[in-house]
VOTORNU-951977 format. One record per residue: x, y, z of N, C-alpha, C in turn. Coordinates in steps of 0.05 Angstrom, whole numbers, padded with zeros to 5 digits, always signed. Last residue first. Example, Ala and Ser with C-alpha at 12.3 -4.5 7.8 and 13.67 -1.06 7.14 Angstrom:
2
+00257-00045+00142+00273-00021+00143+00258+00001+00157
+00264-00114+00156+00246-00090+00156+00264-00066+00156
END
This chain:
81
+00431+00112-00240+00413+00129-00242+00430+00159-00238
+00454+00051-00268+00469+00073-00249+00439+00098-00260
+00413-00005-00296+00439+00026-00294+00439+00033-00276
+00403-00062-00284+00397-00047-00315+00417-00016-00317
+00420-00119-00249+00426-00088-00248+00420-00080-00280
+00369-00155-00228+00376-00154-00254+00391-00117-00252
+00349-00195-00163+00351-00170-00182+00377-00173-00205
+00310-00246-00152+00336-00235-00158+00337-00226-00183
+00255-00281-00169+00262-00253-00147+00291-00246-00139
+00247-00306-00208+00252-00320-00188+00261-00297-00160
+00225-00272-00257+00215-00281-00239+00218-00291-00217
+00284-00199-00226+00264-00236-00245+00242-00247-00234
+00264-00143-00234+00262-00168-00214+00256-00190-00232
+00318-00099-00257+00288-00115-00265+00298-00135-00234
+00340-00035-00219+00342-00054-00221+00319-00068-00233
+00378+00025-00225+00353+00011-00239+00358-00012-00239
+00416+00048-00165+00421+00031-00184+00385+00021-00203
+00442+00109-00143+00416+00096-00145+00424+00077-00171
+00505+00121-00095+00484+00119-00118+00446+00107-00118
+00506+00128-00044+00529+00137-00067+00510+00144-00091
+00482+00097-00007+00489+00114+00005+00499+00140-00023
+00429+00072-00059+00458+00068-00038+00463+00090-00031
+00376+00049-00077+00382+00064-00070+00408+00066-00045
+00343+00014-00130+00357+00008-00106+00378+00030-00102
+00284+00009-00152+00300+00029-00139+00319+00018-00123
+00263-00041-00202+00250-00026-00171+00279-00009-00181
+00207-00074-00247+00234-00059-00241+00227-00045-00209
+00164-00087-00257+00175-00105-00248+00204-00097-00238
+00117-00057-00270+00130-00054-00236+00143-00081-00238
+00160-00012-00305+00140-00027-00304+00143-00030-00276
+00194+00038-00312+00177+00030-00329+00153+00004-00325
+00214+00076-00257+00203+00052-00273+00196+00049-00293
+00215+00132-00258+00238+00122-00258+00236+00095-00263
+00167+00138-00237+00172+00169-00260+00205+00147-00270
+00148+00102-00197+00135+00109-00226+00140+00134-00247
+00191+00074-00160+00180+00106-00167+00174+00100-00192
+00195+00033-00109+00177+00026-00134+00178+00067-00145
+00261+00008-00078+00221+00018-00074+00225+00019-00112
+00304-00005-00028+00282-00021-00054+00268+00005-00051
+00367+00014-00002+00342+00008+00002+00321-00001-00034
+00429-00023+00016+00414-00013+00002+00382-00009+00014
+00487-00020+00058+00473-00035+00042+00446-00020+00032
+00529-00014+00092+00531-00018+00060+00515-00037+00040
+00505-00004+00142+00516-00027+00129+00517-00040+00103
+00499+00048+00130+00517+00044+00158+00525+00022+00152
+00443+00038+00099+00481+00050+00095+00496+00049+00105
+00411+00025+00139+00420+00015+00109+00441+00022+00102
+00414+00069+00171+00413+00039+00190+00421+00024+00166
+00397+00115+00135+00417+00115+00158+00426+00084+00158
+00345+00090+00124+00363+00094+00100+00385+00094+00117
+00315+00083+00181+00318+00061+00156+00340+00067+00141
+00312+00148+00190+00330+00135+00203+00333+00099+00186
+00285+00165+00144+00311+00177+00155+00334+00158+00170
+00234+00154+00152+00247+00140+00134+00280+00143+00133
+00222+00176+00215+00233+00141+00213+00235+00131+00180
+00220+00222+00194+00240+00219+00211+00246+00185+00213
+00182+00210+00155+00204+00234+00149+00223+00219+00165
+00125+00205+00171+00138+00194+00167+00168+00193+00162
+00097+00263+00167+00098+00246+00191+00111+00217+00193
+00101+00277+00120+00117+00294+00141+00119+00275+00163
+00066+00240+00096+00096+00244+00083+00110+00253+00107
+00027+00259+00112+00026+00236+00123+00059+00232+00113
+00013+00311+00088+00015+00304+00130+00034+00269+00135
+00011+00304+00041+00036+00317+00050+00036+00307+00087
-00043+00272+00043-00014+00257+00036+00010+00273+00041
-00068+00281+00104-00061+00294+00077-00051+00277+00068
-00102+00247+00151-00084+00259+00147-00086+00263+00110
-00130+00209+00166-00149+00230+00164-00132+00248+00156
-00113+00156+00175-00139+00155+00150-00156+00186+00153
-00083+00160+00211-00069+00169+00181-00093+00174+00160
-00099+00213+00258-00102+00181+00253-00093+00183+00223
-00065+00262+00291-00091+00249+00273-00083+00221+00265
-00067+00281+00355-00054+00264+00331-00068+00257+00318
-00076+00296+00409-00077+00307+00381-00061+00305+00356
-00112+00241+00438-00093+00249+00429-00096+00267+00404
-00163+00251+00484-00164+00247+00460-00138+00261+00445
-00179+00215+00540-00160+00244+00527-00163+00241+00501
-00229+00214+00577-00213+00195+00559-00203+00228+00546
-00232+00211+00646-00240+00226+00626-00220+00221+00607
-00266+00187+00696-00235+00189+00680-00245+00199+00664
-00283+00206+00768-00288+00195+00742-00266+00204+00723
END
């Protein structure tokens, strides 16, 4: 008879938000790597560095640029961070 293993991995819906940060780490690592390699950027949303969510992060090997999203979804450079 088999006997089901039960991986010791937690499932995310049971993890910390620090667990779940740590456990992510290595494949945000490698995205930003794979983005830069081809001079090219990553997006996201930081609410200490936004003012609304129409603005994002665009994040280069060099710099961080404040970008608005138009409506038509091409970015608006606002500064160098």
């Amino acid at each position: 008879m088999r006997t089901a293993v039960k991986s010791s991995k937690k499932s995310v819906f049971e993890m910390s938000i620090e667990e779940l940060q740590e456990s992510v780490k290595p494949i945000d690592e490698q995205l930003k790597n794979a983005a830069w390699a081809k001079n090219s950027y990553i997006t996201y949303f930081d609410e200490t560095l936004c003012p609304s969510t129409d603005f994002m992060v665009h994040e280069y090997r060099d710099r961080k640029e404040l970008v608005r999203v138009r409506p038509n979804g091409e970015p608006q450079f606002i500064k160098i961070l």
